[in-house]
N, C-alpha and C positions, 0 to 999 in steps of 0.2 A: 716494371711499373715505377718503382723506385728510384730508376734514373732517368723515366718521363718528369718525372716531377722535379728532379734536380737539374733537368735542363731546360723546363718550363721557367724556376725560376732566372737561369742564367740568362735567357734570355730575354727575359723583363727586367733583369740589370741590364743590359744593352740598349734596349728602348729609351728606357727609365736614363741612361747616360747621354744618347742621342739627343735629348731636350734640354741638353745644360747649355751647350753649346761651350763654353769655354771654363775647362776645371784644372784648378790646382791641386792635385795629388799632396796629401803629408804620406810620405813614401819611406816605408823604414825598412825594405829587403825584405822582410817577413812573407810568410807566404799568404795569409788574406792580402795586403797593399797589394803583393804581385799580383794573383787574381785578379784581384779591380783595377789593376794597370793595364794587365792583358785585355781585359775587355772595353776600358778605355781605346785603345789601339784597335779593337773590333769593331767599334762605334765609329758617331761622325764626331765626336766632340774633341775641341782644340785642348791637349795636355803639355802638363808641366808639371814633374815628379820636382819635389822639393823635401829634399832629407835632412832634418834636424840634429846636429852633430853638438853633443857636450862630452864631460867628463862621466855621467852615469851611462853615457852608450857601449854595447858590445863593438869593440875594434870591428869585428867578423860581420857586423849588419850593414857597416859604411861598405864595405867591397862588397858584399853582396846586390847593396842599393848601384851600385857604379856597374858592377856584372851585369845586372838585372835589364838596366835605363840604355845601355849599352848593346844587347842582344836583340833590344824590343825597339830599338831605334828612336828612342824619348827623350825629350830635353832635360836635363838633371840638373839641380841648382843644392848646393848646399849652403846651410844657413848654422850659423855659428852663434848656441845658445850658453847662457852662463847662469843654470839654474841656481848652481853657490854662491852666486853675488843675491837671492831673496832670500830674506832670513825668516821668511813664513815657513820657503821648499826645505831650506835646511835644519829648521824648527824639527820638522819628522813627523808630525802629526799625523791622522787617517787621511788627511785633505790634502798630502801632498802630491798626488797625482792631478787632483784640482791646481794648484800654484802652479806646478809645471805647465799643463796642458795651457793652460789662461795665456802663460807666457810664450809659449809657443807658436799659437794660433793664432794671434797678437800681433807676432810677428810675421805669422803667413800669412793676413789678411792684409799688410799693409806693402807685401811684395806682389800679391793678390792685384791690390790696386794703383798702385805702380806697374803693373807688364799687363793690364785688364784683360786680369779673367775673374770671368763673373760665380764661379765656384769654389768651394775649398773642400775638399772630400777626403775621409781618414778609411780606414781596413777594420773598422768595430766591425764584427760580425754579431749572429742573432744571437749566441752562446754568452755574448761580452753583458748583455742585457741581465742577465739574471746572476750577475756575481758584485761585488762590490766593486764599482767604479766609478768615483770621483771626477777623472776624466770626461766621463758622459757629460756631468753637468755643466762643465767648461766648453763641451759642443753645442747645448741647447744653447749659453746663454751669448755664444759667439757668431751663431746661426751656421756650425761646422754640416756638412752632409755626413751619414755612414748609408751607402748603399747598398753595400752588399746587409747587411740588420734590416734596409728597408725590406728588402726584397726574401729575406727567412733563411739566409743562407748560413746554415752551422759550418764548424771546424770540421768535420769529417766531410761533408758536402762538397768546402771550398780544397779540400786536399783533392777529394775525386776527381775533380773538374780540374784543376791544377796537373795533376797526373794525364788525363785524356791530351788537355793540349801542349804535353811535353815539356813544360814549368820546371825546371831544374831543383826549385823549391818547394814540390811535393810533400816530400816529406820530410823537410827544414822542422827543428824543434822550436817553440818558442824561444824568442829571445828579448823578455821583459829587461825595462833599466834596470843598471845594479844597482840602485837604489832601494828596488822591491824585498833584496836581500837580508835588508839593515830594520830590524823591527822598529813599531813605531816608538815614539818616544827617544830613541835614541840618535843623535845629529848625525846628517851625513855631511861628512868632509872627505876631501879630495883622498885623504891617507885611505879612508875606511875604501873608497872605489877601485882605489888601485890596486887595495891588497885582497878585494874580492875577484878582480879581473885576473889577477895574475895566479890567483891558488885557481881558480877555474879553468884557465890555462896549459897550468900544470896538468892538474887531472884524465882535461880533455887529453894531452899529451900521451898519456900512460894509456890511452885506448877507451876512455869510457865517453859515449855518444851523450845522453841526455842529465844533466846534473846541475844543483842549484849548493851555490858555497853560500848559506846565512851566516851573518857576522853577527853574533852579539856579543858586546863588551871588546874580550880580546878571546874571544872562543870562537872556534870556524865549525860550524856545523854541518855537514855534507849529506845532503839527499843525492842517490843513487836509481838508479828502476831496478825495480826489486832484484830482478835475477841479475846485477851486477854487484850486490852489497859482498856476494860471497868470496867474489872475486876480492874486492879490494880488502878483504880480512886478509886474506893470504900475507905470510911474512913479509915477504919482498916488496910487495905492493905499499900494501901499510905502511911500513918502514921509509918507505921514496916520499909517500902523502905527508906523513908527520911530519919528516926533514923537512921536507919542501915550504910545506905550510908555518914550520916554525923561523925557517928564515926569513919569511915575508913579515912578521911581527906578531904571528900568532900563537899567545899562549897556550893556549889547548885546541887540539882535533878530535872531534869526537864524530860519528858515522849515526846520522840518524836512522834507526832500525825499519820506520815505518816506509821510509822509500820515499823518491821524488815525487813531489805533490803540488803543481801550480797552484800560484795564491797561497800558500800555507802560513805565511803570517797575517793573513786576513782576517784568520778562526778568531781571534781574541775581537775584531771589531765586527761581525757575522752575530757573535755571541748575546752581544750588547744589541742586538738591532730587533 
């Protein structure tokens, strides 16, 4: 019954695409985009995946958007954003995913109307709706689509459906800006990005799948999934993360006990709301 219902709605995302007639995909490799890519390509609607590439993007999201556009046979366009030249985005405030997004979609809209297509559509799923997200309101007030949100489709939903039609990005982990890394209040600059991309890097290196490197100040804080914490206590491991991490300009590593937790510096503005 449960996957009547998850294919009820998949397939009123397909209808619901069929009537755009021509849409611009914001295409980030991710695994909700891909879903609504793939169904994009099941539909009749004219697509163009367009992947927004700065200094706060994961390297691993651009090859995977190029993998991705490449297997599904979609025309791919990257666009080349400079969130660090606004000194609101790099202010740090809660509203910076508002600044970027603004700026982003700004930009899609005017490539949008330039190669006319008459849509612009992003990967927000129904889940993105009930967390803290700034970005939302730079959809509303840019007139952005999220269909797969219209249509009720969770994170575990769109992995399902992802999985059934062979989606090599099933079960891909998030991969938010590394900006989301850097608590608020504190400026992102191109050092702090580089030096989050590249101790996460490291990490992924030494074998662990899902993990987020928070930078505050000059302290690197590392969320693990739980049954990984135990591993990297071990001597050896430990030992390669701290070096590692202290080459890159990091005063202190410390291993947060509670475990990898998406959105985890949201808590302090959640709190207030």
């Amino acid at each position: 019954m449960m996957t009547d219902v998850i294919e009820e709605k998949y397939n009123r995302l397909v209808l619901n695409l069929n009537s755009m007639g021509s849409c611009l995909l914001a295409y980030s490799g991710g695994v909700d985009s891909t879903l609504l890519l793939k169904a994009l390509c099941e539909s009749q609607a004219e697509v163009l995946a367009v992947t927004a590439v700065s200094a706060s993007m994961p390297p691993d999201d651009l090859d995977m958007a190029r993998r991705m556009t490449t297997l599904l046979c979609v025309s791919h366009e990257v666009v080349y954003t400079d969130e660090l030249n606004d000194p609101q985005y790099v202010k740090n405030t809660p509203e910076r995913c508002f600044f970027c997004k603004s700026r982003i979609f700004k930009t899609f809209k005017e490539l949008a109307l330039k190669m006319n297509y008459s849509h612009i559509l992003d990967g927000s799923n129904a889940e993105d709706a009930g967390d803290y997200r700034p970005g939302l309101r730079a959809n509303a007030e840019l007139g952005i689509s999220s269909p797969l949100m219209e249509v009720g489709l969770t994170k575990q939903e769109i992995r399902h459906l992802s999985k059934k039609k062979g989606l090599p990005t099933f079960d891909r982990a998030s991969s938010p800006c590394l900006s989301s890394r850097v608590p608020y209040g504190e400026p992102i600059t191109l050092r702090s990005l580089q030096m989050i991309q590249k101790a996460e890097a490291v990490i992924k290196g030494l074998g662990f799948a899902e993990l987020r490197v928070r930078k505050q100040a000059e302290t690197a804080r590392i969320e693990l999934l739980p049954h990984d914490i135990e591993k990297a206590l071990q001597k050896p491991v430990r030992q390669q993360i701290v070096e590692a991490l202290r080459e890159l300009g990091f005063q202190y590593v410390t291993l947060d006990l509670e475990g990898f937790s998406s959105g985890k510096l949201n808590r302090v503005v959640l709190e207030q709301i």
